[in-house]
N, C-alpha and C positions, 0 to 999 in steps of 0.2 A: 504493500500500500504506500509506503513509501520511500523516496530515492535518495536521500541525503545522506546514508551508512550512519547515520546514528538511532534513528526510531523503527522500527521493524512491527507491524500488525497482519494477522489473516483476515480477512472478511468473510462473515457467517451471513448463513439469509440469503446466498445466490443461486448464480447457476442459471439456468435455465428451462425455466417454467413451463407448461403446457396444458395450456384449456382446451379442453376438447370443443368448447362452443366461442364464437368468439361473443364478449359481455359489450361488448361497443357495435351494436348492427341494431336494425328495426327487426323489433322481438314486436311480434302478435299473437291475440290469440288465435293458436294454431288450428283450434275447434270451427271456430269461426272462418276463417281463411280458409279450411278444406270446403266448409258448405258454399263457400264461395265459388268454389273451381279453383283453386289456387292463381289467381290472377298474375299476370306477369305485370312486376311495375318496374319501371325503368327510372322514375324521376320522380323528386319529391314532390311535384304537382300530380305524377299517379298516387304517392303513396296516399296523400293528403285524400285525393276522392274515393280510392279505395276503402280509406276509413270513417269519412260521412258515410258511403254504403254501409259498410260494419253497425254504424252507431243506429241509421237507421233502420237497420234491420233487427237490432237487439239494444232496444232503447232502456230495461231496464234489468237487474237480476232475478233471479229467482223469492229474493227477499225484498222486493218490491227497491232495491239501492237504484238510484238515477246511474245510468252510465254515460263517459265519455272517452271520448279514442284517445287523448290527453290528457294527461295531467301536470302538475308542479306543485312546488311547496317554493314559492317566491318569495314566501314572509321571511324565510330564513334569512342570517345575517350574508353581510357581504363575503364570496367564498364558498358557499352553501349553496343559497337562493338562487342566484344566478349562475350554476354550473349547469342548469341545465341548457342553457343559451351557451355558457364561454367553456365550457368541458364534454357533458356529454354528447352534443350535437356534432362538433370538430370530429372527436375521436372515433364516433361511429363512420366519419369519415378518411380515417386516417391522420389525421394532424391534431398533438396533444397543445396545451396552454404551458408554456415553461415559467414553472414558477408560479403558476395561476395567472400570469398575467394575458391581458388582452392584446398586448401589443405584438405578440413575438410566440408563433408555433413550430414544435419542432413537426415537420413533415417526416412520417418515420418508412415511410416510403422510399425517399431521397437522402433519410439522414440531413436533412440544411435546415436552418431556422427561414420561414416564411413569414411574411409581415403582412395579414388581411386586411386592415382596417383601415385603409385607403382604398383599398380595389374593391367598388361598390359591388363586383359578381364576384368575391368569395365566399368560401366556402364556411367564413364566420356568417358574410352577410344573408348569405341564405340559411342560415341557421333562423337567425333571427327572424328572417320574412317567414319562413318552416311556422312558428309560432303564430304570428301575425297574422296569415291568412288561417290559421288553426281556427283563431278566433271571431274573425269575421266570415267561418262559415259555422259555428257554432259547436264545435268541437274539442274544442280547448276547453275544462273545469274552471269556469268562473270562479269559482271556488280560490282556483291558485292563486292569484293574488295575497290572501289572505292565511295560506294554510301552511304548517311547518310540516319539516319530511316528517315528524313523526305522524300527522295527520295525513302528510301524504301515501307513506306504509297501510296506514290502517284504511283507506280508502283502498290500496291493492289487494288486499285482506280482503276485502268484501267482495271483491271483482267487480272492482267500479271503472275499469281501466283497461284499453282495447290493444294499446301501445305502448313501447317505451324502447329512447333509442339506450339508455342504459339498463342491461337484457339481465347485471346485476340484482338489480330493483325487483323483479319478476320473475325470475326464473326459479324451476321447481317448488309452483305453486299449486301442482295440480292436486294432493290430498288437502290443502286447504278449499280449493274451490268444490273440491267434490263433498267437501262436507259441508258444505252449502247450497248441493242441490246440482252441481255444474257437475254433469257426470262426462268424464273423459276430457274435461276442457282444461288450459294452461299454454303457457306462450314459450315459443319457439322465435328463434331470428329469418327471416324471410329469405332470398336470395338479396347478394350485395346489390346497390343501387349503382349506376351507371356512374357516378361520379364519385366511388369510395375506390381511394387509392393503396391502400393497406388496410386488411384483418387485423385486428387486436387476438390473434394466438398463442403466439411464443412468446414470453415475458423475460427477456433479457436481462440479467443483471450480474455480469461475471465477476464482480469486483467485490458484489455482497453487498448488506444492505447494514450490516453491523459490523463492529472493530475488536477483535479479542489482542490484548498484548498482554506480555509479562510484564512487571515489574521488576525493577532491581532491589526490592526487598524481599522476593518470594523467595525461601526457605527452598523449595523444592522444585525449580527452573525444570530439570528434567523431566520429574513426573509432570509438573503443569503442558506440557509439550506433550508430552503422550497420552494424556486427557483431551486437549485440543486435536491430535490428530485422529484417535476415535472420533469426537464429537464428527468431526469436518471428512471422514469415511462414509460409504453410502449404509453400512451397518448402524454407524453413528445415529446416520441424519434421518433412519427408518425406526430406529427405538425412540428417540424423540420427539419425532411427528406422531408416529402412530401410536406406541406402547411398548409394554416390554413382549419381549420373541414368546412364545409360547403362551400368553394371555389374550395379547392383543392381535399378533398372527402368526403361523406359522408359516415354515419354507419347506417346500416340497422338490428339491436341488437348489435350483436358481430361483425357482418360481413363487414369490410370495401369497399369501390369502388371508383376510380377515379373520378370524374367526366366530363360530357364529354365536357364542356367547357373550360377546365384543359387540355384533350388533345388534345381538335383543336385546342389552344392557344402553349402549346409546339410541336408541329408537324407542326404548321405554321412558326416556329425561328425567329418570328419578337416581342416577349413579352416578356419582363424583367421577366423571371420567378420568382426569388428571391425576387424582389421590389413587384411584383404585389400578388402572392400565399404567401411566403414566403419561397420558398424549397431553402434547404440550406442557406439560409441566414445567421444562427446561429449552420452554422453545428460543430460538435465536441461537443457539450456542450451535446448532448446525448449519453445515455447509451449503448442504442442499435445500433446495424446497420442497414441499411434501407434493407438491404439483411437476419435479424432474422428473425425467425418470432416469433408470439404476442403466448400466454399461450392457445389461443384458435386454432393455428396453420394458422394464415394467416401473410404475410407479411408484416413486420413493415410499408415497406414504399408500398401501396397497389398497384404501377402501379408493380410491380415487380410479383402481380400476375397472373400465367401465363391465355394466353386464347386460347387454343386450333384452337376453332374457326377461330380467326383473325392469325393464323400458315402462316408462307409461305409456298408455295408450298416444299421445300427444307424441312424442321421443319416436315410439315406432313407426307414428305417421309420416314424422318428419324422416325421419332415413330412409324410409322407400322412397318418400319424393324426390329425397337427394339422391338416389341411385347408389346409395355407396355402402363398403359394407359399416362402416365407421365415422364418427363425427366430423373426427381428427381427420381421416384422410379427405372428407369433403373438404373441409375449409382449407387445410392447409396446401391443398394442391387444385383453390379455386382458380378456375379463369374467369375471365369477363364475356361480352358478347364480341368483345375483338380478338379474342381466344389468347390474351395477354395472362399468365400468372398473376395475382397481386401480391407483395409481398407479404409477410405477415407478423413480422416481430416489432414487439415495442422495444424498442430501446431508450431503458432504463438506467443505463450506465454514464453515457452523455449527461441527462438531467438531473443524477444526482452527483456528478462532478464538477457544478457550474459554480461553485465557490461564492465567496464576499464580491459585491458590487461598490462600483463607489456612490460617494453621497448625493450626488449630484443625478446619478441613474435611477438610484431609487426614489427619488423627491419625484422624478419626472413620472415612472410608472406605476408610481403611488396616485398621482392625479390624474393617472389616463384611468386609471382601475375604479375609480372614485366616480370619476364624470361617468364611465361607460357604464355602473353597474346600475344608475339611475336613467342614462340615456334609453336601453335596449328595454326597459319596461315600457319607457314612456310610448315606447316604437310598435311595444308588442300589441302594446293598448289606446292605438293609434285608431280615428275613427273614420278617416276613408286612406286610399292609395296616398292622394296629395298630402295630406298630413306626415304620411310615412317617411312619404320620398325626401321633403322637406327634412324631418328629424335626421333623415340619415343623411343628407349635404351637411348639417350641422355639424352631425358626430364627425364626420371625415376630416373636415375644415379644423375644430376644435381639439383634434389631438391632433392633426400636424402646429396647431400653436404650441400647445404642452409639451414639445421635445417629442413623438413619436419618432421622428427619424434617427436618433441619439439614441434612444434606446435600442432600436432592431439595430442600430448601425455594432454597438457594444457588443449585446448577444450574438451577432452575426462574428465576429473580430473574436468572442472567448470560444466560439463551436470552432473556428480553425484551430485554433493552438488544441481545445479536444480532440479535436481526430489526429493529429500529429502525434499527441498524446497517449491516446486510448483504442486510436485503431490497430497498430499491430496485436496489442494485449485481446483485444476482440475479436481480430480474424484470427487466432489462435486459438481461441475458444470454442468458438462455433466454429471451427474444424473438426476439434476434437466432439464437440457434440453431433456433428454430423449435420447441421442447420443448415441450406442450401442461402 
């Protein structure tokens, strides 16, 4: 971790991660979508009508809940509220917020920081219009303005909610909806949208996400080193995640399993998982993530792998449609309708190398974060086109006064010395992990 021959640390917490679904795509409900025909939607003016149809077609739940294809929790504070305009919307299209901020995305596609908020046809600004015409077709929860995520959860709880481009929020809800009368219903990610340049799949972070070092007081230097080098083993980082070997799962060679008194004990939520297995007890102190997988290709932490069989009904639908025999191999080996690959790793290494700014950067993308997080409400809850268009000349005009150019110009200037930096250590990595 670092180069100066006098401070020496390993990073725990890495590696490389894998979701079998990517959490950043337009997740719907899946139930609904099949009675649809599964419509082919190409752009967010199909998704948008696709999901008035949805709403009109299924205006409320089985317990009389109103529904809407939208939701938010806007009331939250700044950071929160508005991630679902400046985080979730981007990254279902591939480009994250670095640092939360509005000014400066890292495109994980291209690996470059991107600067939307001058180019009125980015893929912030359609984010935001995404909303905007939500509303002025009556689909957006009036409600969000006013409601916090924990109000927003509990409104998905009910299945009051048709969409979400953050697939986190929603996914594996289907014994909640069904114990509500929704038999077989819960949400799935649809096909990518025509203008989504990276899947959020592989979760890069080779550097780790935490810092173990010795001291020069510790007593016992050696043993602490061969404690750490267990912990940072994939034996290590699999009693950790998951429990200890013969409680939590056994090995049948190479080949790890749950075991099944592990998951009627965690499916019951009445057993101290941690006290009794060990999972998570000691978490951070390993290498891996419970989402790698091991050198022989199964995952670290074994409940994580998948079982076809035990599919919800919703799960199974969706892999027939996707033609494949596994999540994983749809996504990560998607093309588009130009028969392009998309890539699909976030890279996480870059954005949490980006260090101290000076004072002068932050003053600047402290006021662009301040004006935009009240600008894109006022926009979303704009009352015709002209109003809109108007707020967004505004915004554009108004952060290039605040220093926008200064700031992407910095972030743009520290991502060069990153990749100087952090790309051979990367393309080493994902060699060794085999990441195309």
């Amino acid at each position: 971790m670092y180069n100066d021959g006098k401070f020496y640390s390993v990073g725990g917490w890495g590696g490389m991660g894998l979701d079998q679904l990517p959490g950043a795509a337009n997740w719907v409900r899946w139930d609904l979508y099949k009675e649809m025909g599964y419509p082919d939607v190409e752009t967010d003016e199909d998704y948008l009508e696709m999901l008035k149809e949805m709403q009109d077609s299924y205006p409320e739940t089985p317990g009389g809940e109103k529904v809407y294809a939208i939701g938010g929790a806007f009331a939250d504070p700044q950071g929160m509220g508005d991630g679902f305009v400046n985080r979730d919307y981007p990254l279902s299209k591939g480009y994250e917020p670095l640092e939360g901020n509005y000014a400066v995305y890292l495109n994980h596609a291209t690996k470059q920081v991107e600067a939307p908020l001058q180019d009125p046809d980015s893929f912030f600004w359609n984010g935001v219009k995404l909303y905007y015409k939500a509303n002025q077709m009556g689909i957006l929860d009036p409600g969000a303005v006013t409601m916090s995520s924990a109000e927003y959860t509990e409104k998905i709880n009910k299945g009051a909610y048709l969409s979400a481009v953050n697939g986190w929020q929603v996914m594996n809800k289907e014994a909640i909806l069904d114990g509500l009368g929704m038999k077989d219903a819960g949400y799935m990610p649809m096909r990518p949208l025509e203008d989504v340049v990276s899947l959020s799949v592989y979760w890069e972070s080779v550097v780790g996400g935490n810092e173990f070092a010795i001291t020069s007081k510790c007593k016992y230097p050696e043993k602490a080193i061969q404690f750490l080098d267990w912990c940072m083993s994939e034996e290590g980082s699999r009693m950790i995640t998951q429990g200890a070997e013969g409680m939590a799962y056994t090995m049948d060679g190479d080949v790890p399993s749950v075991t099944q008194q592990y998951l009627d004990d965690n499916a019951g939520g009445t057993v101290d998982m941690a006290e009794t297995y060990g999972k998570w007890k000691y978490a951070g102190i390993n290498a891996f993530q419970h989402i790698d997988v091991d050198s022989n290709g199964y995952y670290i932490q074994p409940e994580q792998i998948p079982n076809v069989d035990n599919y919800s009904a919703v799960k199974k639908d969706a892999l027939s449609f996707y033609g494949t025999e596994s999540f994983t191999d749809y996504f990560t080996q998607y093309k588009n309708r130009a028969g392009e690959k998309l890539p699909n790793v976030i890279w996480s290494t870059y954005t949490s190398g980006i260090g101290s700014k000076p004072d002068d950067i932050k003053q600047k993308y402290a006021q662009i974060n301040e004006y935009m997080y009240k600008q894109i409400f006022k926009m979303i809850y704009a009352k015709d086109d002209a109003e809109y268009e108007a707020l967004q000349n505004e915004a554009m005009e108004k952060v290039g006064e605040l220093g926008v150019r200064d700031v992407v110009k910095w972030y743009q200037d520290r991502f060069a010395q990153l990749h100087t930096d952090l790309d051979p250590l990367i393309d080493q990595a994902m060699k060794a992990y085999g990441v195309e």
